[in-house]
KEPANU-795766 format. One record per atom (N, C-alpha, C, CB): x, y, z. Coordinates in pm, whole numbers, padded with zeros to 5 digits, always signed. Glycine has a CB too. Layout:
! residues N
XYZ/...
This chain:
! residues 105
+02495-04970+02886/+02522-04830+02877/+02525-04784+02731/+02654-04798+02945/+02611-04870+02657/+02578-04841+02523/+02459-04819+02469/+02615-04919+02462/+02371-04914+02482/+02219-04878+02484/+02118-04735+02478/+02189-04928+02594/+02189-04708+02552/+02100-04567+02600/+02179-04447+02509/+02114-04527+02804/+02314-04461+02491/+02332-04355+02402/+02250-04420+02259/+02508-04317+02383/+02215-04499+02254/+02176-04536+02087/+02028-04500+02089/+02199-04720+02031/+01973-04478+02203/+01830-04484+02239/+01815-04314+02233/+01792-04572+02406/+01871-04254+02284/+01927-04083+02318/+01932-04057+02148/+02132-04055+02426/+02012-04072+02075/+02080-04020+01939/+01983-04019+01832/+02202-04110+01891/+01828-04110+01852/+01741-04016+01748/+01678-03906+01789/+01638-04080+01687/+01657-03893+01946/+01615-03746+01994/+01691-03668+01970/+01593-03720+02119/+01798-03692+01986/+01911-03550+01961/+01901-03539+01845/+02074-03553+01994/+01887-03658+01731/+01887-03587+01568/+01729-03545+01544/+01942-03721+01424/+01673-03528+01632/+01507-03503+01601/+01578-03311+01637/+01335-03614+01758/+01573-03319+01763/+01622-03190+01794/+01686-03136+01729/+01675-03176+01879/+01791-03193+01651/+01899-03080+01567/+01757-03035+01447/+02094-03186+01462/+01721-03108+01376/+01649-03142+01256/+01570-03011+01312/+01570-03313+01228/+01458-03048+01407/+01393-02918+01416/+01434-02768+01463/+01308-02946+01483/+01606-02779+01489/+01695-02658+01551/+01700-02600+01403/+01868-02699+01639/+01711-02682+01309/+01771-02649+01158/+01630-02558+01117/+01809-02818+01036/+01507-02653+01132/+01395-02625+01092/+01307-02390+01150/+01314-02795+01177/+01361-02442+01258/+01320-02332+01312/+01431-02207+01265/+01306-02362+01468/+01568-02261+01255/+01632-02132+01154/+01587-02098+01016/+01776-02154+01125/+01550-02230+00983/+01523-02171+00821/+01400-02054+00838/+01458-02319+00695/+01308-02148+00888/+01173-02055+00925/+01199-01892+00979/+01088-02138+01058/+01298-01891+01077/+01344-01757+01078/+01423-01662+01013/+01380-01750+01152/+01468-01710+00959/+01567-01675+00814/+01480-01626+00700/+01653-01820+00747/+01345-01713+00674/+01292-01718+00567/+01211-01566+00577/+01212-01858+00550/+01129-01604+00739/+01028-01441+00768/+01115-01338+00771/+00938-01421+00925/+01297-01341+00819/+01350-01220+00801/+01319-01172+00646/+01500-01228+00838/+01372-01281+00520/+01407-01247+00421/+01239-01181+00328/+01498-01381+00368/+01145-01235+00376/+01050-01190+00302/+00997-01050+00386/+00942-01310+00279/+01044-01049+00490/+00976-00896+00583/+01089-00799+00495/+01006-00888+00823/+01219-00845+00485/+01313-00730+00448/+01301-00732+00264/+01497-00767+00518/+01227-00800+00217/+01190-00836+00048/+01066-00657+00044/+01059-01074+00018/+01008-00699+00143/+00836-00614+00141/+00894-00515+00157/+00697-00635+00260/+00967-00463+00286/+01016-00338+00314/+01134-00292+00191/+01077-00345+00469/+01201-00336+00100/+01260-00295+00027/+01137-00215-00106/+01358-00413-00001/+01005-00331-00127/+00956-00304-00206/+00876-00186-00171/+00912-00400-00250/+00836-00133-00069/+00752-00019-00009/+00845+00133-00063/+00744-00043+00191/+00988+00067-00003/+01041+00183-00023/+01065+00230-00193/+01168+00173+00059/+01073+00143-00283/+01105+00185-00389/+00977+00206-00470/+01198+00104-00441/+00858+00152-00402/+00743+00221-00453/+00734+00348-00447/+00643+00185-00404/+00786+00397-00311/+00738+00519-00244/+00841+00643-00285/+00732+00493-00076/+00981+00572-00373/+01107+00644-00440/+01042+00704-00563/+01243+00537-00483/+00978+00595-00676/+00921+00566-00771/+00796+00720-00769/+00871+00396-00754/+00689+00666-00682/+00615+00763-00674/+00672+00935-00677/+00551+00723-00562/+00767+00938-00564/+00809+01040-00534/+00886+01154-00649/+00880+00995-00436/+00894+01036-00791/+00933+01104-00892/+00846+01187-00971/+00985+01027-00961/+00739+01118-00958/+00631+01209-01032/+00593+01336-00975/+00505+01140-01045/+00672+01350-00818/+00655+01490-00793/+00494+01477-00682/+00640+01590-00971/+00529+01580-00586/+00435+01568-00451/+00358+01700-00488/+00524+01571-00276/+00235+01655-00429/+00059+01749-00443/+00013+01720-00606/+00076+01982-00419/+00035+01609-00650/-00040+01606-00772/-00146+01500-00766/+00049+01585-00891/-00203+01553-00874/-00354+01465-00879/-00321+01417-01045/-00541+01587-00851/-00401+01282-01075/-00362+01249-01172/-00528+01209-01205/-00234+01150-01169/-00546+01238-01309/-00707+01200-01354/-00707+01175-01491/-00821+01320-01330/-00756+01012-01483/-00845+00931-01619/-00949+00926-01666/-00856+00829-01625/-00969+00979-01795/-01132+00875-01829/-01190+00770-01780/-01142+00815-01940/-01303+00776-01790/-01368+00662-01781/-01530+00669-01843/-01359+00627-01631/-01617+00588-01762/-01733+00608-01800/-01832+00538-01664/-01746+00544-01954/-01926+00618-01721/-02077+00613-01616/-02081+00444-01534/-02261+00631-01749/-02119+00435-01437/-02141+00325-01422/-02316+00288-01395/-02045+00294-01319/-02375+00380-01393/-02511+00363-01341/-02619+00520-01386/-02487+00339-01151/-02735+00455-01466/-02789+00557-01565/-02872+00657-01485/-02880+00487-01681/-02852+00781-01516/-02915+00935-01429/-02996+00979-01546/-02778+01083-01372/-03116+01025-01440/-03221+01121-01568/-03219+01057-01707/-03155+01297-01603/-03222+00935-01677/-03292+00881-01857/-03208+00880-01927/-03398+00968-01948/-03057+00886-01942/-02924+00867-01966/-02889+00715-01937/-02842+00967-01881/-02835+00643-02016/-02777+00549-01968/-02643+00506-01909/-02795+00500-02031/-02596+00389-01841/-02526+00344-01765/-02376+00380-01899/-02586+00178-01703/-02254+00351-01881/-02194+00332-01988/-02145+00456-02130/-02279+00234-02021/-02220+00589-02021/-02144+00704-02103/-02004+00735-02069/-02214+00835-02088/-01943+00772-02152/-01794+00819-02191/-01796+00991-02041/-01788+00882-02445/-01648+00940-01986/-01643+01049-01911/-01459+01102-01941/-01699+01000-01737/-01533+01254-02038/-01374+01270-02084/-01356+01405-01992/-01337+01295-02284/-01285+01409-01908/-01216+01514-01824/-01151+01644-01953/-01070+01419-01719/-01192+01747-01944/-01128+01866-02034/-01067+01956-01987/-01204+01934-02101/-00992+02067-02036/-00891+02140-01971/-00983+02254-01857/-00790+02223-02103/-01129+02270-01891/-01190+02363-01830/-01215+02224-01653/-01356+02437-01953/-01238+02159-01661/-01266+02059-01558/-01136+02044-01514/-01335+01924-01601/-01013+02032-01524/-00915+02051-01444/-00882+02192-01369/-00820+02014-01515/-00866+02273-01456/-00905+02408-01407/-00982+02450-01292/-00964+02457-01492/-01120+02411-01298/-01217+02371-01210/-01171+02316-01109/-01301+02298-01257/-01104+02175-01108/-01061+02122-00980/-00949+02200-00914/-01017+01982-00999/-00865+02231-00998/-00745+02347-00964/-00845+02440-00864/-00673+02452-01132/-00885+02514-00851/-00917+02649-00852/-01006+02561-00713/-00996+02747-01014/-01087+02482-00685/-01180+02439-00554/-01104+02383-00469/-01294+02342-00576/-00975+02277-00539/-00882+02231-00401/-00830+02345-00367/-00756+02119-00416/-00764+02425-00440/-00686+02527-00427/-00743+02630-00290/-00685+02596-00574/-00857+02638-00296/-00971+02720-00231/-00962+02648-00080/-01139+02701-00319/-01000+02500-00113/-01002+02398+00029/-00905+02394+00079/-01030+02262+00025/-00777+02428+00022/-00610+02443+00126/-00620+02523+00195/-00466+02481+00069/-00665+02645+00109/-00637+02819+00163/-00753+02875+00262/-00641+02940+00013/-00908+02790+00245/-01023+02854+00351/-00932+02785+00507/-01237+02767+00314/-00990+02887+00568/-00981+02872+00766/-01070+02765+00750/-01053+03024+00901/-01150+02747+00697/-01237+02624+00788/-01207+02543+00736/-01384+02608+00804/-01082+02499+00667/-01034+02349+00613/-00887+02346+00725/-00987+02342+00396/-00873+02441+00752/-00743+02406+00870/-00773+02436+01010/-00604+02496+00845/-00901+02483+01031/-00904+02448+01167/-00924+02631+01215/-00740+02344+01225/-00841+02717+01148/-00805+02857+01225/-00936+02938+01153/-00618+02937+01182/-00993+03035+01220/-01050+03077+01254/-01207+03026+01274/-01012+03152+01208/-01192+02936+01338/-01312+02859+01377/-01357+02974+01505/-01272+02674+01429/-01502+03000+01498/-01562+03026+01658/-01606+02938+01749/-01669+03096+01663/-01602+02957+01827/-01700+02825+01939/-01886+02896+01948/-01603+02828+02179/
């Protein structure tokens, strides 16, 4: 009889071992799901400082050469080109046919 509990007692320490194993593992996906969701939100805090409906625009340059121009020209955005964009989104909020109302069939 003794026997069999001694025969029994590495399954049961196999079982605990992988009882342990499967908490950590669940412990671990809580802690990195609730890591991500902390980081979403303070991205989305972060962002929210710079203030909502803005557009933010960089230089850059050409990537591919037009009309005999080459690849690699300088693209500097100026106060008349913001303006510009001002004034066409501005337009695309406010036309009916960007919201749907006064469409005909």
């Amino acid at each position: 009889m003794g026997d069999v509990h001694q025969v029994g007692a590495p399954a049961a320490q196999a079982r605990a071992v992988d009882g342990r194993r499967d908490r950590l593992g669940t412990v671990s996906l809580l802690l990195l799901l609730s890591f991500g969701e902390g980081l979403k939100r303070q991205l989305k805090k972060g962002s929210a400082g710079m203030g909502s409906g803005i557009a933010v625009i960089f230089p850059g340059e050409t990537t591919k050469p037009w009309q005999g121009m080459a690849s690699g020209r300088p693209i500097r955005p100026t106060f008349e080109d913001v303006a510009l964009l001002r004034d066409r989104v501005l337009y695309w909020i406010r036309s009916p046919a960007s919201s749907g109302a006064g469409e005909s069939a």
